[in-house]
Steps between C-alpha positions, in 0.01 A plus 500: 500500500888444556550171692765517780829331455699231672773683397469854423882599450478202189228602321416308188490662165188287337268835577718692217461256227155683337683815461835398505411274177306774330804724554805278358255399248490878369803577578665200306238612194601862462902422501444224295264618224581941486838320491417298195320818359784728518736299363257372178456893438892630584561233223284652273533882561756537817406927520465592883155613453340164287649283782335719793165523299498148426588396889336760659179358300569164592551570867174674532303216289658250657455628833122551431451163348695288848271699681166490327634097446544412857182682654334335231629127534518520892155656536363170282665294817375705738187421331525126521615517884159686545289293365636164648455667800115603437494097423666405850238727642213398349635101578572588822122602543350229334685172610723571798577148589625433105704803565639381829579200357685650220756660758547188688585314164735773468649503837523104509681499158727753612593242769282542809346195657109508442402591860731776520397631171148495570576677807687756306238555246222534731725784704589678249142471337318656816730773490504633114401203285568718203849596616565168529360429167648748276892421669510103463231400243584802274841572628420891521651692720522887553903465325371355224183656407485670180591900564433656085605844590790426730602273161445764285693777679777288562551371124452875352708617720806285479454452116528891474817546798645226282449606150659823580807328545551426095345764395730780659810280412401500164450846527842639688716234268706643173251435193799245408484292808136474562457110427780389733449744777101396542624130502743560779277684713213296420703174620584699788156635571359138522765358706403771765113442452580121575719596787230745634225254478692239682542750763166592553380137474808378750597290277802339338682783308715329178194297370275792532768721268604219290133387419382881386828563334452198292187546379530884439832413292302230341146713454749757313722210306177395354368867401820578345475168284124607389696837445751337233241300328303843374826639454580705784886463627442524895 
């Protein structure tokens, strides 16, 4: 059930962060490691068709494994929600007044006088005791509770949207240029990425596109290093 808001023309962006993680997640992923991929096998044999092979079957791999990955690790935290809750319910039936005094603990610590939090808990309590339960003792709440397939969806999609991007530079680049062409657009893939999340999120833009670009340089820095040390120039 949406809750109404103070201020409906403000709205605040917390409600995208399941899928919006799940989604820079894969996106960040597929530029980062079909990136990596194409560039290890250009290296090696830079023909048109071995670099599409090898990144088409990368993208499709790696697109199956951030989905199958996400559903997989969310779904275990969905789990866990579930069965705290079962706890809170079965609690809630056999020691109320433990339970009650559980959220006025809570309330007092959180800086409410003891009267008034007793009065709040026992409101709140005769009204959905295992609302009230589930939102301050487990700090659940319907924008954070685990959602496996939106997680999944997101991450396979993005990861294969974004693992396009090397792959078809790769592919449209002169044989001779490969290398330095999938860098370039790689860099400039993942500055957009951070850029886009930012967006979405509302938040800051330059540490959003300076933090991904780093680490994607610095994911492929390190890949071309394990590259040299088994002999491959990348």
């Amino acid at each position: 059930m949406t809750q109404p808001s103070a201020h409906s023309d403000d709205p605040h962006y917390v409600t995208r962060s399941g899928w919006l993680r799940a989604a820079v997640l894969g996106a960040n992923d597929g530029i980062v490691s079909v990136s990596s991929l194409v560039v290890g096998v250009a290296a090696a044999d830079p023909s048109p068709r071995a670099v599409l092979i090898a990144g088409v079957a990368g993208l499709v791999a790696g697109a199956m494994s951030m989905a199958a990955g996400e559903y997989v690790s969310v779904s275990s935290q969905s789990d866990t929600e579930r069965a705290d809750i079962e706890r809170e319910k079965t609690a809630l039936e056999e020691t109320p007044e433990a339970e009650l005094e559980e959220l006025v603990a809570i309330y007092e610590e959180r800086g409410l006088s003891r009267p008034t939090a007793e009065a709040v808990a026992r409101e709140l309590t005769e009204k959905d005791a295992l609302g009230a339960h589930i939102r301050d003792e487990l700090g659940l709440s319907e924008v954070h509770t685990a959602n496996p397939l939106q997680a999944a969806l997101a991450s396979g999609a993005t990861f294969s949207v974004a693992a396009a991007v090397p792959v078809l530079a790769a592919f449209l680049a002169p044989a001779t240029a490969i290398i330095p062409t999938v860098l370039v657009v790689t860099i400039f893939a993942l500055a957009i990425l951070g850029a886009l999340g930012a967006k979405a999120g509302a938040a800051p833009v330059a540490p959003a596109m300076l933090r991904v670009v780093g680490w994607g340089v610095f994911a492929m820095a390190v890949t071309a290093a394990i590259g040299w040390l088994f002999g491959v120039s990348v």
